[in-house]
C-alpha positions in Angstrom: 15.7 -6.1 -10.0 13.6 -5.8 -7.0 14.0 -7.8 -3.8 10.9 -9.2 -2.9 11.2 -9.0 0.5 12.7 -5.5 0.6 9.4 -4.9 -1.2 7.2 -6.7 0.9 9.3 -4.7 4.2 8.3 -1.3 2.1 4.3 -2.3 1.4 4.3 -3.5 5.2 5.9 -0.2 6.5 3.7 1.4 4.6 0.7 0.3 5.7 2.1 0.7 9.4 2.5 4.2 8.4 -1.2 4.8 7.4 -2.7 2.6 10.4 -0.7 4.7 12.7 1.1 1.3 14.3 4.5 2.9 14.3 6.1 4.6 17.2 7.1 7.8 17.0 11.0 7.2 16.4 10.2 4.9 13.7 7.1 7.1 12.1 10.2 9.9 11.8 12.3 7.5 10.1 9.4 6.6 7.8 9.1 9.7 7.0 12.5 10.9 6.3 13.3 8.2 3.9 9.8 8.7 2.1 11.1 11.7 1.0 14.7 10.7 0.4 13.7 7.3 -1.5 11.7 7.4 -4.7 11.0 3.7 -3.8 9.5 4.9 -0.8 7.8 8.1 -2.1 6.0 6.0 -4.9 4.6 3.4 -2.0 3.4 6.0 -0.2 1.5 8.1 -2.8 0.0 5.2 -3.8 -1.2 4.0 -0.8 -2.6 7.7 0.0 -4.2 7.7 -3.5 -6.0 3.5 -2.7 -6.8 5.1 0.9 -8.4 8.8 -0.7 -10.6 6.6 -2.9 -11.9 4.4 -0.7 -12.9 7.3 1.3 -14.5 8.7 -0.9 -16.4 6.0 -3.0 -17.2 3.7 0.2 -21.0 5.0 1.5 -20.7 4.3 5.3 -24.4 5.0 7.0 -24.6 7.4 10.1 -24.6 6.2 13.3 -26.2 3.5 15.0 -29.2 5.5 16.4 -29.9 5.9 12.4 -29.8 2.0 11.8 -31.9 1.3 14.9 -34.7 3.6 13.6 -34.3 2.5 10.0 -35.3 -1.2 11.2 -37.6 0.2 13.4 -39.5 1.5 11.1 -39.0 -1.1 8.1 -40.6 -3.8 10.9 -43.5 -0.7 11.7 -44.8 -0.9 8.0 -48.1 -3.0 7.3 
């Protein structure tokens, strides 16, 4: 059975990981038990796999100078 908050420790580690809020001794330990723990090595593919999707499905617009000339012009029209 799983320990819940062993589990919530792992997801919060995790997400650490990805939003690059670890220092760099603890980043190393991440790592070397992502790839000595299948626990681990499952909570990180499948946060890599949720964060690849969103980046690819999520349409962001370009940059602000794009939005600014969008409304620009949408106000412009008669």
């Amino acid at each position: 059975m799983i320990n819940f908050n062993d589990h919530d420790e792992l997801k919060k580690q995790v997400g650490m990981y990805f939003d690059q809020e670890l220092d760099p001794k603890s980043k190393v330990e991440f790592l070397q038990k992502v790839e000595t723990d299948p626990n681990y090595q499952k909570a990180y593919q499948h946060e890599l796999l949720i964060r690849d999707k969103i980046k690819k499905h999520i349409h962001r617009p370009g940059d602000s100078s794009q939005l600014i000339q969008a409304i620009k012009n949408q106000i412009r029209k008669p």
